[in-house]
N, C-alpha and C positions, 0 to 999 in steps of 0.2 A: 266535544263540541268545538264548531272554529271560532275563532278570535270574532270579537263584535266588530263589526265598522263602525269607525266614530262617522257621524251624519258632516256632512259639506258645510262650510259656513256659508251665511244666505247671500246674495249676489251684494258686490257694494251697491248703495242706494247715490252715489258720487261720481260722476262720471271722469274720467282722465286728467290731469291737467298735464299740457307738454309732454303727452308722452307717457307721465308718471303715473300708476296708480294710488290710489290713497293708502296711507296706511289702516292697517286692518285692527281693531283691539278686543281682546274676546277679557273680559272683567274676570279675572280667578277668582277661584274659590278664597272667603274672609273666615277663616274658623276662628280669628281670635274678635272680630270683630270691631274692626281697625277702622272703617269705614262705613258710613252710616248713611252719607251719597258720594255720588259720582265727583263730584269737585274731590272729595276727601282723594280717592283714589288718582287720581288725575294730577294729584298736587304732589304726590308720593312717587307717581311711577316719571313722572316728568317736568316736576319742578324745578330738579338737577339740570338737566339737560335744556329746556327750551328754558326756563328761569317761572317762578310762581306768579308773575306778573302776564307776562305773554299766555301762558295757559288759561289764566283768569280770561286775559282780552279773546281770545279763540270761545271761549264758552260765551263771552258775550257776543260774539257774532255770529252766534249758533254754528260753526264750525266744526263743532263733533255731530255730528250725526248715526241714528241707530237706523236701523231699516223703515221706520213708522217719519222718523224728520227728525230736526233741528235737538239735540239735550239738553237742555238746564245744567246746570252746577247743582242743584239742591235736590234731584231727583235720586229718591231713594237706591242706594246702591242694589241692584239685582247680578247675584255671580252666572255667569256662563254668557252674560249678554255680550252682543258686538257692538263696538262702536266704529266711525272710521272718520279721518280728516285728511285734510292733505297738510304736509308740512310748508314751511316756510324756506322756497328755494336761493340759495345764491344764485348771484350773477357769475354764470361761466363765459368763460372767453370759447369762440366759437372756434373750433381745430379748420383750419380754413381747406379742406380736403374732400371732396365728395365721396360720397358711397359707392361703389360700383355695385349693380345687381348680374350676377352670371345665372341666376338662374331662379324660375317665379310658377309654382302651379298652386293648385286648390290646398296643399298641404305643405309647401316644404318654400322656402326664400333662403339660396344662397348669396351673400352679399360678400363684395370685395373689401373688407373696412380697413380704410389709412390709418398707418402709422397716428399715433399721436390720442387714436378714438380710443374709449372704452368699450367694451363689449357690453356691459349690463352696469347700472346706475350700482354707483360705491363708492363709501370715501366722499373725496369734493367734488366727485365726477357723476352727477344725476343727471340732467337736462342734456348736457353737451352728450352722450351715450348711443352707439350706436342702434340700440334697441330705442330710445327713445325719438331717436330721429328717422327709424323706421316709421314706426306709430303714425307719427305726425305725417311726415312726407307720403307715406304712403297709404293713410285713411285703414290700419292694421292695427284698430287699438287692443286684438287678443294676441298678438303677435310673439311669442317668447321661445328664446334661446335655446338649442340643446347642448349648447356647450359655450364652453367662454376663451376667448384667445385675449391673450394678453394685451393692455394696450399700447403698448410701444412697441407690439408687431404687427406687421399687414398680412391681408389675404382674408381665406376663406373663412367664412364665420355660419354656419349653417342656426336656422330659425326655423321653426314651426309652426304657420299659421292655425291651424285648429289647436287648442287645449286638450283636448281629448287623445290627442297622438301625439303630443311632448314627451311622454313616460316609453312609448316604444322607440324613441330616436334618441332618449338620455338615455337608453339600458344601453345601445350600441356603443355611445362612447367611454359606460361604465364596463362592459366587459371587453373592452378592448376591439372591436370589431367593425373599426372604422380605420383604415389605412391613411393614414399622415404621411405627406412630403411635403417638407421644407426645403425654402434655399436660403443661403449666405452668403456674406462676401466677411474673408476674413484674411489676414497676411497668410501668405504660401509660406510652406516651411519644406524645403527640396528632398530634405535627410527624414521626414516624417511618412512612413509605410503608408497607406491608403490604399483601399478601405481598412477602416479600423472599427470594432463594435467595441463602447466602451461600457462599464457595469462599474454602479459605485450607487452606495446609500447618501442619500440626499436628504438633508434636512433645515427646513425654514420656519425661523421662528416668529411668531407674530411681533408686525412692529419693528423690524430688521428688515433691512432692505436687500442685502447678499442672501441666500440659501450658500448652504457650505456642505462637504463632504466629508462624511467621516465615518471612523470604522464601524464595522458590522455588516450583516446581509445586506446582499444588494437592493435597492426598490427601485431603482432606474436604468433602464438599458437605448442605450442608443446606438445607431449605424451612419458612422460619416464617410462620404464620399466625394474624393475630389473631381469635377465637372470639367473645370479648365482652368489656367494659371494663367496671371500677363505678371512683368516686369511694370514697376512703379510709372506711372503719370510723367513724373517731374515736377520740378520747384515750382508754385504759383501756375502752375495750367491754368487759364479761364473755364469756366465753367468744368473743372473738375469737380470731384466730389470731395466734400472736407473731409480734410482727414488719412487722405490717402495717396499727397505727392509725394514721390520719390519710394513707394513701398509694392515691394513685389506682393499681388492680393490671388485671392482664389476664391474660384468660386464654389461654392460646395452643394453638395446635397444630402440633407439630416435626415435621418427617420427614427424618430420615439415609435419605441415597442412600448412605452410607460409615459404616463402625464406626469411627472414632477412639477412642480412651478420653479420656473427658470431653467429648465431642466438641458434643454439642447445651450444653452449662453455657458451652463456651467461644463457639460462637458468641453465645450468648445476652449473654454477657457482654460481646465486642466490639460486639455491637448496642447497650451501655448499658441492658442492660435482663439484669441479672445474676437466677436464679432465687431467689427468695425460700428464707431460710433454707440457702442455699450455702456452706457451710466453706471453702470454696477460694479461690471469685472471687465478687467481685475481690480479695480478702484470705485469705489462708491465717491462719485463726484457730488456737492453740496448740493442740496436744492436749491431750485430757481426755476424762471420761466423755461416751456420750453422752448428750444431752439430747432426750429422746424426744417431748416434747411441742413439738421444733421440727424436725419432718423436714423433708429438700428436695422441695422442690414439683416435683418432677418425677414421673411416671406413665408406663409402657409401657403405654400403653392397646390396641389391637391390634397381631394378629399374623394375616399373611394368607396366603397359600403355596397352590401347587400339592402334594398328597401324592404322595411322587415312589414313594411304591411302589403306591398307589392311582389316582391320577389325579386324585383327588380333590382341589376345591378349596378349602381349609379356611378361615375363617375366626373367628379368637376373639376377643374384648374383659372388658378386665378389669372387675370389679364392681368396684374399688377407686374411691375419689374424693379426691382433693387435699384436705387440710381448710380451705386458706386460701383457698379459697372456700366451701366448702361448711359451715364454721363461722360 
């Protein structure tokens, strides 16, 4: 016999806020009998986190809600129920950067997203999110991602407006069958071969900001290629690009056969040819705000794919441009 399907959980009965949907709580199973109501459990799974006081006040403002309204604190614990609320959001500072759209039908929003955006709400980055400021701007509150690009890179971010065909456009970027180009601007190095495909195991541990390379099988492959090379700016140019007078730059073109995270900064950077304006590598610089007038040089410039519910075979490129050359 096949595997049972666990049944959907029931629609949230909470509509959006900013963007965000609510979070979702389904009450586990109690076999020791820990919890007798819903406060009980509520004060256990999130007491830590938002504080027992603030969970108290969310129950008094009837803020949890089940699919029927508003929950009580004293209402008898039931295991497999959902509840849902929305959290308590900081104030983000606004990434002062618009969205470009390159491309918009019944199923599919390709978006150019700036430097500086997150791709999907994490971390201290919920509201300010490119995903959530689709939502909003664009009246697409089922709106969601088929893949996520970093956010201190630009370009193409592909989204899926229907739910029901998210799983056919996340299978393409899980089996590799979406074609990535990248571009860069990174110092020339005259004595370094080009093209070069570089292979090396990558690994990033939670909570670390670098990913590092070390021995064993390969999991990341890449193809860099050199586009074109100029000689340095010079000392203090007006409106050059920070970071890059008096340095001979190139500009490159990356292509991941593999998603690592960090994955093209890291090869680039074992090449000796780290990307310009890079936080990371070869140096993990302190935290601070960010400094918007020195984004990483780096660009998802196309996105190439068969449409696996059309046949169709798509291709897009971002209108964005690197300014560290194009300043």
């Amino acid at each position: 016999m096949g595997r049972r399907r666990r049944a959907a959980p029931p629609v949230a009965p909470l509509p959006q806020r900013d963007g965000i949907d609510p979070v979702r709580v389904r009450l586990p199973a109690d076999p020791d009998g820990a919890w007798a109501t819903v406060r009980d459990h509520l004060m256990a799974r999130y007491g830590g986190a938002l504080g027992a006081e603030r969970v108290e006040d969310l129950l008094r403002q009837g803020r949890f809600v089940a699919a029927e309204g508003p929950v009580a604190g004293d209402e008898p614990y039931a295991a497999g129920r959902y509840l849902w609320f929305h959290r308590d959001f900081a104030t983000e500072e606004r990434v002062p950067f618009e969205i470009g759209i390159v491309h918009r039908d019944e199923r599919l929003l390709v978006a150019d997203k700036p430097h500086f955006l997150a791709t999907t709400p994490r971390g201290r980055h919920i509201t300010e999110t490119a995903l959530a400021r689709l939502r909003r701007e664009l009246g697409l509150p089922e709106l969601q991602p088929a893949h996520r690009l970093d956010r201190l890179t630009a370009g193409l971010a592909l989204f899926v407006v229907r739910p029901q065909d998210r799983g056919a456009y996340q299978t393409l970027f899980r089996d590799r069958r979406v074609r990535k180009e990248y571009e860069a601007v990174a110092p020339y190095d005259p004595e370094l071969a080009l093209p070069v495909t570089v292979r090396s195991r990558i690994e990033k541990e939670r909570g670390v900001h670098a990913a590092r390379e070390v021995a064993g099988e390969p999991n990341s492959e890449s193809t860099i290629e050199l586009l074109e090379h100029r000689t340095g700016t010079g000392p203090g140019r007006p409106g050059g690009p920070a970071g890059s007078a008096g340095r001979a730059l190139g500009r490159y073109r990356l292509l991941p056969a593999t998603g690592r995270t960090h994955q093209l900064r890291v090869h680039m950077n074992s090449l000796g040819l780290p990307l310009l304006n890079d936080p990371v590598y070869p140096v993990v610089r302190e935290d601070g705000p960010d400094d918007y007038a020195r984004p990483l040089q780096l660009l998802a410039r196309v996105l190439e794919f068969t449409d696996p519910l059309t046949g169709r075979v798509c291709r897009f490129e971002s209108r964005l441009r690197l300014s560290a050359w194009t300043a």
